[in-house]
N, C-alpha and C positions, 0 to 999 in steps of 0.2 A: 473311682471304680465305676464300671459302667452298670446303669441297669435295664433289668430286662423287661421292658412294655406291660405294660399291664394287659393282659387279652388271656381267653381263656387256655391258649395255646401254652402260656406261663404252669398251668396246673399238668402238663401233660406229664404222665407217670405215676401221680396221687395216690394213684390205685395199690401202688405197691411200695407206699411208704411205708404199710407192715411189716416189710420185709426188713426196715430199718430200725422200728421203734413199736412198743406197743401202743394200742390205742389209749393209755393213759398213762404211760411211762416216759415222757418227754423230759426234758430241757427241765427238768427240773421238777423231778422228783415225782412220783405218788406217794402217799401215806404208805409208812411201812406199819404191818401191825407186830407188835413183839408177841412170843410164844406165851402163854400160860404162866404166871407166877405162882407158887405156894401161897405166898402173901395178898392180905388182901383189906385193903380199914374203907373201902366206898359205902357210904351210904346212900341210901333211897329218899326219894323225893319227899315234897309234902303229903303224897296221898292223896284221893280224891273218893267220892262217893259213886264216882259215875256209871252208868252202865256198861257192859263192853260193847264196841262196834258192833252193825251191825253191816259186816260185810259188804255181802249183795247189793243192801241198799246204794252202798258210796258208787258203785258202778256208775246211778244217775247222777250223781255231783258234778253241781253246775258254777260256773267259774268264766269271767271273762276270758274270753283267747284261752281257753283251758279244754282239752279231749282229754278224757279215761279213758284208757284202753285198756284196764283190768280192773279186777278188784276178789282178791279171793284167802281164803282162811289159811295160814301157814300155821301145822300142829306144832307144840311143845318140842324141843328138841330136831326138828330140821337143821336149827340153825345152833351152832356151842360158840361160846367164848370163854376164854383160860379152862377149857375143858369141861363146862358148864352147860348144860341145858337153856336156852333163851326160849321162854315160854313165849303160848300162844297168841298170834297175832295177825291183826288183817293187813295184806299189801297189796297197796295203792299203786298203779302206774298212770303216767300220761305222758301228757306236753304241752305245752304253751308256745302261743308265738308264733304257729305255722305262718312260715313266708318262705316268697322265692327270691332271691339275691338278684338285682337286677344289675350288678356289677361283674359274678363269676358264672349265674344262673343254676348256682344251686340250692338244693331244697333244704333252709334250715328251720330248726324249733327248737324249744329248751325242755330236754327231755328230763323224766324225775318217778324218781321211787318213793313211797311215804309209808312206814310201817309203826301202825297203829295197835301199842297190847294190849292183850285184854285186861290188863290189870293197870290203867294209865295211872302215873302217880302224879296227873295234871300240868306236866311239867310239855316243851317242847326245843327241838335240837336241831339246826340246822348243820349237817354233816359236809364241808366242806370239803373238794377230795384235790388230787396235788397233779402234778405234771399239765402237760397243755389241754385236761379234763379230758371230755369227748367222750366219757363211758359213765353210765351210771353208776358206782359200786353201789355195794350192796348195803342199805343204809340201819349201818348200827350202831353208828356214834362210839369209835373206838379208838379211842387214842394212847398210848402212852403204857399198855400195860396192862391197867386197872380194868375195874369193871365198868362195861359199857353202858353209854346214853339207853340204847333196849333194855338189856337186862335192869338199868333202875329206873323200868318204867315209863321212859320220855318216848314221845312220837317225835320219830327221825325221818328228816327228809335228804335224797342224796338228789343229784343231780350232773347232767353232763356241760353245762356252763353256757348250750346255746350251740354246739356241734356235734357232733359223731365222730368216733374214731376214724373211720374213712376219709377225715375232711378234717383230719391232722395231717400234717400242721396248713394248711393251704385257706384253708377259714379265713388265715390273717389276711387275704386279699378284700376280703367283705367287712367295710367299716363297723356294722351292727353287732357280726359276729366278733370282730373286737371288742366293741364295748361291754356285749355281753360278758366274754371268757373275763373284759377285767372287772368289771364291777356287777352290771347289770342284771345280770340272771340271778344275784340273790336278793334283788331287790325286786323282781319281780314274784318271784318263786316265794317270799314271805306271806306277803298278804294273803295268799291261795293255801300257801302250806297251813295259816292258822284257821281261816275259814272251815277249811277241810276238817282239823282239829274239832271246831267247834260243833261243823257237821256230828260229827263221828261222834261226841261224847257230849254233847247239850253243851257243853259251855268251853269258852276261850283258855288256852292256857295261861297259867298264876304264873308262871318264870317261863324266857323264850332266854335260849342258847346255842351259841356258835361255836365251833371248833373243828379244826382241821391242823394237816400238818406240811408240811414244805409249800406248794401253794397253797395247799387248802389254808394252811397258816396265812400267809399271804390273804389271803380270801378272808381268813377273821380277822386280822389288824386293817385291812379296807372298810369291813362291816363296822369296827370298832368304832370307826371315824366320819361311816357313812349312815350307817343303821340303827345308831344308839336310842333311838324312840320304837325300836321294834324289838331289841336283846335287853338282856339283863347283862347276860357273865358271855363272857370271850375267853378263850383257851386256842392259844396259838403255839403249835411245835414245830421249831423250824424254819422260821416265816421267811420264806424271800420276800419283803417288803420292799427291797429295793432291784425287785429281777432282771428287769431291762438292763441297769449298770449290771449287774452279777452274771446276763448272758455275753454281755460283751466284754466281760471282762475275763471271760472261761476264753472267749476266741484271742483275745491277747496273751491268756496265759498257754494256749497251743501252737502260739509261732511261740513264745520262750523257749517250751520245753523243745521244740523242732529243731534247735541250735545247738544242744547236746542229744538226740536222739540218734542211737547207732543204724534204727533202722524206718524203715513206714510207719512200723508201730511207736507211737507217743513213749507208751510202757516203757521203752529202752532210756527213754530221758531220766528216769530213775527207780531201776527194779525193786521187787519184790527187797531181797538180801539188802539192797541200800537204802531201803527204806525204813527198814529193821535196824539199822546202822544208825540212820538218824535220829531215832525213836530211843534207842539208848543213847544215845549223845543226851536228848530235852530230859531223860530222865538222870542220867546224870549229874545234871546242873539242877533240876528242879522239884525233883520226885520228893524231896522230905522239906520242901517247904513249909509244908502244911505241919509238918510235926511227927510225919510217920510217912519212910520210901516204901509205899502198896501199888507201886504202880500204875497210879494215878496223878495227875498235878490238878491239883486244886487252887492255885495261889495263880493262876494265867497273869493276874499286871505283874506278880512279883519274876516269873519268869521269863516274860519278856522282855524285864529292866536287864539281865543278868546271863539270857542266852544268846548265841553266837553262834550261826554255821561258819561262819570264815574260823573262829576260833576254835571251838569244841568240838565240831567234827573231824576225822583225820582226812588229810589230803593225800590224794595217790603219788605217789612214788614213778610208777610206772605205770603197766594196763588198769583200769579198773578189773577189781573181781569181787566184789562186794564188800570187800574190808574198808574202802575208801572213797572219797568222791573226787573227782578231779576238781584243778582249780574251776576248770569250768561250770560242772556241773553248782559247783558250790556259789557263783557269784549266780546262777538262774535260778537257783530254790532261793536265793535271799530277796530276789528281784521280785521272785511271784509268791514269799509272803510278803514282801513292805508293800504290794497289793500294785495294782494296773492304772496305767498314767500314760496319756496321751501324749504326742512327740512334744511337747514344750514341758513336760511333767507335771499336768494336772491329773488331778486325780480322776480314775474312772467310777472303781468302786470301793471295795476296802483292803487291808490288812487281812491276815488269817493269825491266827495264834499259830504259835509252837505247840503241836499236842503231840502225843505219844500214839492216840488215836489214830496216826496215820497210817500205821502197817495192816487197817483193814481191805479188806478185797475192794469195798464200796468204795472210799478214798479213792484209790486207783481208777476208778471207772470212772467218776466224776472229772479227776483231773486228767487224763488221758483218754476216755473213750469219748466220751458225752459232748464236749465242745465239738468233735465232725459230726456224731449221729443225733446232737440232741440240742447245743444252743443253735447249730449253725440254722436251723429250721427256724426256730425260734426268733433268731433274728432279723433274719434273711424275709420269711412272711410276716410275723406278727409285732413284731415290735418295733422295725425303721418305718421310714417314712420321706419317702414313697416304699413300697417293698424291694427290695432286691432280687426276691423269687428266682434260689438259685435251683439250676436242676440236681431231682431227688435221685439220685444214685452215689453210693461211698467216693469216686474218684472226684466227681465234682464239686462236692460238697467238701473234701480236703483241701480241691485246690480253692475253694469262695472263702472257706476259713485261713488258710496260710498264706492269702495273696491282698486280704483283706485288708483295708487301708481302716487302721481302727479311727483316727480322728474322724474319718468320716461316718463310722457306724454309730459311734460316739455321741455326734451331733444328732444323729438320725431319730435317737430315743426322747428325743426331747422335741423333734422337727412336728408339725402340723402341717398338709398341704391339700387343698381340694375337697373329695369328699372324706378327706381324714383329718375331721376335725379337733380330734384330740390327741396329744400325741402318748407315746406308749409312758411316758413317766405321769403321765395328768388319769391313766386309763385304769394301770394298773396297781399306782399308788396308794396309801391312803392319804387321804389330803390337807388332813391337820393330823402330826406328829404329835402334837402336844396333848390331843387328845381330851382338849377340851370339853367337850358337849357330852362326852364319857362323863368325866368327875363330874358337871353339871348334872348329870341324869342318874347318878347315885349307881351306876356301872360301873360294873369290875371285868379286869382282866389279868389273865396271867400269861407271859410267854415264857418258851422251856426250848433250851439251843446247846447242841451239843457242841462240844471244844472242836471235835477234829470234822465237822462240818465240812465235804470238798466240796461244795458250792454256794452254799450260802454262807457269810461268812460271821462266828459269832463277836468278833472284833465290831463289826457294823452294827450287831444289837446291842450291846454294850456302849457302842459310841450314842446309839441311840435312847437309851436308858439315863445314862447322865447325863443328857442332856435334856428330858424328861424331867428326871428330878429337878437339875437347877430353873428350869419354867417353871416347876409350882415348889416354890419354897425350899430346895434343897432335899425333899423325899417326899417320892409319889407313891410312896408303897402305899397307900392307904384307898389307892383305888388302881394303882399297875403292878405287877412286882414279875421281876427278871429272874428266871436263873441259871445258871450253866450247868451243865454236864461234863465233866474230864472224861475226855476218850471217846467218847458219843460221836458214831459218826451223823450224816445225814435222817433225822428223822430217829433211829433207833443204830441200835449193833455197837461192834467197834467194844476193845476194851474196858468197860463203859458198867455202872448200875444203869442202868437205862428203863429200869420198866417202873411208873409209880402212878398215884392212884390220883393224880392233877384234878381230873374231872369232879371227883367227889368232894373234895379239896375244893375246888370252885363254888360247889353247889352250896356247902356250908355257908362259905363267906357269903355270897349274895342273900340266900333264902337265912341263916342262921346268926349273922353278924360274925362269923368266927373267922376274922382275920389271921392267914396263915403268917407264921412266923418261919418258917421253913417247913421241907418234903420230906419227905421218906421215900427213898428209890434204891431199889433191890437188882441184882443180876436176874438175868433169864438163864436159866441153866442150860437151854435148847440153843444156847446164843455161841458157836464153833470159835469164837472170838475172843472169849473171854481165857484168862491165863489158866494154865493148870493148875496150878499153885493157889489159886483164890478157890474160897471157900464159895459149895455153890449156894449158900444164904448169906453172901456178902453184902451186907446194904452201908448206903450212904445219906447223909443228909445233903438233902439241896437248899444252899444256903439262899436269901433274897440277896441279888446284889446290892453292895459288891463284896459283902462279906463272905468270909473264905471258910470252908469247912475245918477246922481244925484238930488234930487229935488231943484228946488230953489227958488216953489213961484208959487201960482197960481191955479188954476184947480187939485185937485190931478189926475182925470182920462185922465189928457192930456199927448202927448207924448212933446207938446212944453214946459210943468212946468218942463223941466228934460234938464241938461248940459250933457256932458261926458264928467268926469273928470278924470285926473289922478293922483293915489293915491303919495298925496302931504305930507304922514308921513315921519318918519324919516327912515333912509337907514338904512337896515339891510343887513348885510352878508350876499352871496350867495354863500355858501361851498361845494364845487365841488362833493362830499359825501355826499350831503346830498340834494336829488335831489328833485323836488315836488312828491308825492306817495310813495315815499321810506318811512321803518320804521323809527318811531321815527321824521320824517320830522319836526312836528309842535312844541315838545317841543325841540327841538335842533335851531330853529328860536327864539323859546322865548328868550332861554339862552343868543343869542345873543342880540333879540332887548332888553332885560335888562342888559344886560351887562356882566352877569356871567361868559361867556366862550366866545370870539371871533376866536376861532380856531387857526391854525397852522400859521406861517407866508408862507406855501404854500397854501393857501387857501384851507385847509379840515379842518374838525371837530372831524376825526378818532372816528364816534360813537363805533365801536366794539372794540375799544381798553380798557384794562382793568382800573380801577380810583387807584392810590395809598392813602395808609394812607395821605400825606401829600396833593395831590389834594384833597380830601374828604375835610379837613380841610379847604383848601383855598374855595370852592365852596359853603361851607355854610357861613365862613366869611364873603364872598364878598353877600351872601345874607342879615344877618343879618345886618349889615355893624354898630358894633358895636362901642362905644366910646371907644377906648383900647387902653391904652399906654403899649407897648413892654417891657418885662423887659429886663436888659442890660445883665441877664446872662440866658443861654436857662435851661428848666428846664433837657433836655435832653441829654447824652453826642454825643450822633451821628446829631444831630442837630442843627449846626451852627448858631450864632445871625446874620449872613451875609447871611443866606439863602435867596432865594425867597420866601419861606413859614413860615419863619421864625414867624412874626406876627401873622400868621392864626391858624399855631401849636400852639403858647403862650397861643392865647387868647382860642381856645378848651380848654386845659390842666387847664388853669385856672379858666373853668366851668364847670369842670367836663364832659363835653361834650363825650371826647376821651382822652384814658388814655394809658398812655405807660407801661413797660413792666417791671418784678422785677430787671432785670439785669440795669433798666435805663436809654434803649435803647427809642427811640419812631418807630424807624423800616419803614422811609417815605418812602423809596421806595416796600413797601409791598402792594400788593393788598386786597383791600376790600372785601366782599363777599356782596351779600344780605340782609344777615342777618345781617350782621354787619352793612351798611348802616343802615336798620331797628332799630338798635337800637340805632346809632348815631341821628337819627330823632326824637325818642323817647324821650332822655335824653335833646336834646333843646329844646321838644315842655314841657316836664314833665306835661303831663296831666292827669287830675284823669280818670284812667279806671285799668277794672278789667279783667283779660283775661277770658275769659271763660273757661267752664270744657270742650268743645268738640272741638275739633281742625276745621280749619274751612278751613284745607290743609290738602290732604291725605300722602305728606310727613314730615308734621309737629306735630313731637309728643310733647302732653301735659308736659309743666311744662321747656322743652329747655332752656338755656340758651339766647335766642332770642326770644322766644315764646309769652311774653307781647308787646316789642316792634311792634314782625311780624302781632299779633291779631289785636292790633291796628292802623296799619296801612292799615288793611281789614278793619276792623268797616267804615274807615274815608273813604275810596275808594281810599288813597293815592297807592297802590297797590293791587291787585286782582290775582298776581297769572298767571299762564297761561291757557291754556284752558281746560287742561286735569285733573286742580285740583289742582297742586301742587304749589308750592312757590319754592322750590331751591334755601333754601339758602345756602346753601353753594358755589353756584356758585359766577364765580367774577363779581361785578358790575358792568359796561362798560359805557362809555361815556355817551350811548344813555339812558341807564337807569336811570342814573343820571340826566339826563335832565327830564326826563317824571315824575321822585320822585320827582323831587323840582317845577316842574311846577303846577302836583297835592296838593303839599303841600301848596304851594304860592294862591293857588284855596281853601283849607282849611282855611286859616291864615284869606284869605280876604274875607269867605265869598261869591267870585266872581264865 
């Protein structure tokens, strides 16, 4: 794809990228804050002796690179949270940093608010805030529901990360203003924030803390890894830790959805009514996992072993009208959750769980609106490399996203060139996952991600948590701890308890030693989302991953009728290739927890590797798991009675299954193809069907040699093809496919 020059001529229009996005509503998310709950267990800091601010004074507060442009008294009650009066307190404005871009010649600084109570309970909060920043909020350390960082006393600092709304998103052409949005600005903004602190009330703060939600998440899991000599406790909701993959992976999942879309609008790729559709089908299959169908799934690995859009959802018949989804639409929802993969099928970013969470409004918007009005910015300025700096108006920014060559954007987030010396995965990252210098520094953290999440995805924190654990000893709760949310959309909302009191819950651990065992999270009753039928004091426990909230008795709308437990099935394989979000992930698990295939004795599963005749044959054997005695002589001369397949060949050949060749030969170490699978499947299932006169693949012509087999295996859903129409079979059939043919077929057989 071409790009457009870097010159200032690139910004023309900036002015009215209002008109597209708010000044802190980008590509990913600002903090949502949930309404007011009845509930409420936060407690207050350590307390302090100290005097309160005195105002005025802080006006002259002196600070390298640092201007106050205010400082004045806010009374009791200006400001409420969950319907609360937030007592009186002094705010601080300024900036740091004034400079002029000598790249786009614009004027930036890192601008910031700091509100100091008068009742400090010596405590301090840095307020991380979400989308591509660029606006101060208003800083009251609120996350999650509970009572705010303000109200328990902490001086909160907010900040706009180094730009102005106005100079969203186009900032990303000014290297500094990168660095700042990805890391930098709160690593400046500490030292001054606690100074200030110190100013204002004679002494330093006892605890210094982080928290924010979608980037501002993003913003604490970087602090976590970059700033742990300056924080205590971290509280991340939502975190796009890995945003650059996650914006490029919304622009892949918008050409998907563009291939079943009836019209301009994304939304047509799959309405409202079939998105309801869908959401009963996951609850269908997984709602009483947990022990009690409330409308929630709590058990996400148990339902993702076990769910199935090609299966459990119905297929249309005829038009869609909401009762169905076509084959089509059905093989791009399974494509854009087994998550986005570059044209040779690597991975871009993650997987998405099955939630039920999806028939929220926000879902919809993320995946349908936000990739033209909100990553393609994101991409386009701040995260490739060089920039792409597409122009800012909806038709062109459609066509930069649906023309967009993803291996190339792909590369880009990882690319460095010139005066872009870091690239957008080294900027906005954190850069030890493991998080070491945390457990070293006797730091805690907690991150809290909701299931039906449409842009960040909670399969990627999850994959990142056990993998956390197994680096320090197999459980890191003792200084991280994860937990999911069922239904939770982005940040808050969505079918969902979503509102709890994290923050407080934090403070204890660090300051108190009381290590959380699990949450308490409650409905917002203000939340249009939540079912009629649920009680508006439903609460749940949020369990530590990866234990499952269970019922065991009692009140269903209580959070005490519920254990968390850990999933006590049987061990399945974890093969180094075959990661969670990766292709082919679920039916390459089934294989093993049934038994089919156990992998390598180095622990991989080698899905892309090609199947031979003679594996084919063992793969269905060990399915059917036939009464068969061997005969003593092989029907075949290249086929040993002492082989390892030796049985599985027999018993094929001697039902006609798979047939060897006139020379005699049976040829086991030859690969399979597609179609040939196809038609190996066919001759064991030998079911009455008729192919049709109209090929139902644009590369499969009527009457082939495979062609009843391959129809049939479309009729069933056993296979659909890829997304562009065709079947290929003549390709070779690889591990992976073999896993997801016989998983589908095993979903036929049984009915399940």
């Amino acid at each position: 794809m071409s790009r457009v020059p870097l010159r200032r001529a690139a910004v023309a229009g900036a002015a009215a990228v209002g008109l597209l996005l708010s000044s802190s509503g980008m590509a990913l998310a600002g903090t949502s804050v949930p309404a007011a709950s009845a509930t409420s267990t936060a407690t207050v800091g350590i307390g302090t002796s100290a005097a309160a601010p005195d105002c005025a004074a802080l006006s002259g507060f002196e600070f390298e690179s640092t201007t106050i442009t205010g400082a004045e008294v806010v009374a009791a009650g200006t400001l409420t949270n969950r319907g609360e009066d937030i007592g009186e307190h002094c705010l601080v404005t300024g900036q740091m940093n004034e400079r002029t871009s000598p790249v786009d010649g614009e004027e930036y600084a890192i601008g910031f608010e700091m509100r100091l109570p008068k009742d400090w309970s010596g405590q301090y909060l840095y307020q991380a805030n979400g989308g591509l920043d660029g606006s101060v909020s208003t800083a009251l350390g609120r996350v999650g529901g509970g009572e705010s960082g303000l109200q328990m006393g902490m001086a909160v600092i907010s900040s706009d990360a180094g730009h102005s709304g106005s100079q969203n998103p186009t900032f990303g052409l000014d290297p500094q203003a990168r660095l700042d949005y990805g890391y930098q600005a709160v690593g400046t903004l500490t030292p001054m924030a606690k100074a200030l602190v110190e100013e204002a009330y004679g002494s330093a703060p006892e605890y210094s803390y982080l928290t924010g939600g979608s980037n501002g998440g993003r913003h604490t899991m970087v602090g976590a890894s970059r700033y742990t000599d300056e924080y205590d406790g971290f509280l991340a909701l939502a975190p796009g830790f890995n945003l650059p993959q996650a914006a490029v992976a919304q622009l892949w999942g918008a050409q998907q959805w563009n291939t079943v879309a009836t019209s301009d609008d994304l939304n047509s790729a799959l309405t409202p009514p079939e998105r309801v559709l869908l959401a009963e089908a996951i609850l269908a299959q997984c709602d009483d996992l947990d022990g009690l169908a409330d409308g929630l799934v709590q058990d996400q690995a148990g339902c993702g072993e076990i769910f199935s859009v090609a299966d459990h959802v119905p297929t249309c018949e005829a038009d869609r009208d909401g009762t169905c989804l076509s084959e089509e639409q059905k093989a791009v929802v399974t494509t854009v959750f087994d998550g986005a993969t570059t044209s040779d099928g690597t991975a871009v970013y993650s997987s998405f769980p099955y939630d039920p969470g999806l028939v929220q409004p926000g879902w919809g918007s993320w995946k349908f609106d936000s990739p033209i009005s909100r990553d393609s910015v994101a991409v386009g300025y701040i995260f490739s490399t060089l920039p792409y700096a597409p122009a800012l108006n909806d038709q062109a920014l459609r066509d930069f996203v649906l023309n967009l060559d993803i291996d190339e954007a792909n590369a880009s987030i990882y690319a460095t060139e010139g005066i872009y010396t870091e690239s957008a995965m080294e900027f906005m990252t954190p850069p030890d996952l493991e998080f070491n210098d945390l457990k070293a520094s006797g730091g805690k953290m907690m991150v809290i991600h909701g299931a039906s999440d449409g842009v960040f995805s909670s399969d990627d924190t999850s994959a990142w948590y056990r993998e956390l654990n197994e680096a320090h000893g197999g459980d890191a709760s003792d200084f991280v701890q994860y937990y999911e949310v069922p239904g939770m959309g982005h940040v808050s909302g969505g079918p969902a308890t979503d509102q709890h009191d994290a923050l407080a819950a934090l403070v204890s651990w660090v300051e108190d030693g009381e290590q959380p065992e699990r949450l308490e999270a409650w409905v917002n009753p203000a939340n249009e989302q939540v079912p009629e039928d649920w009680s508006s004091e439903r609460s749940r426990p949020l369990c530590i991953y990866p234990a499952v909230a269970t019922y065991t008795g009692g009140d269903t709308e209580s959070a005490a009728s519920f254990e968390c437990v850990e999933d006590a099935g049987p061990e399945v394989p974890e093969f180094s290739d075959n990661l969670p979000g990766s292709p082919y992930y679920t039916p390459v698990q089934w294989m093993a927890r049934t038994g089919l295939s156990l992998g390598y004795a180095d622990g991989t599963f080698r899905k892309s590797q090609a199947v031979t005749r003679a594996e084919t044959a063992a793969f269905l054997y060990r399915y059917i798991q036939p009464d068969f005695d061997a005969p003593e002589e092989s029907p075949f001369s290249d086929v040993s009675e002492n082989s390892g397949h030796f049985a599985a060949i027999a018993w094929a050949a001697a039902e006609e299954i798979t047939r060897g060749y006139a020379d005699g030969t049976f040829r086991p170490g030859t690969s399979v193809t597609r179609g040939e699978f196809a038609t190996l499947l066919y001759r064991l299932e030998a079911p009455d069907h008729h192919a049709p006169a109209i090929s139902p693949f644009k590369d499969l012509p009527v009457g082939g040699s495979n062609y009843e087999a391959i129809t049939w295996l479309a009729s069933e859903g056993i296979s659909l093809g890829d997304t562009d129409g065709n079947y290929n079979q003549t390709a070779p059939v690889s591990r992976g496919h073999i896993s997801a043919f016989l998983q589908r077929y095993d979903a036929f057989v049984t009915g399940d």
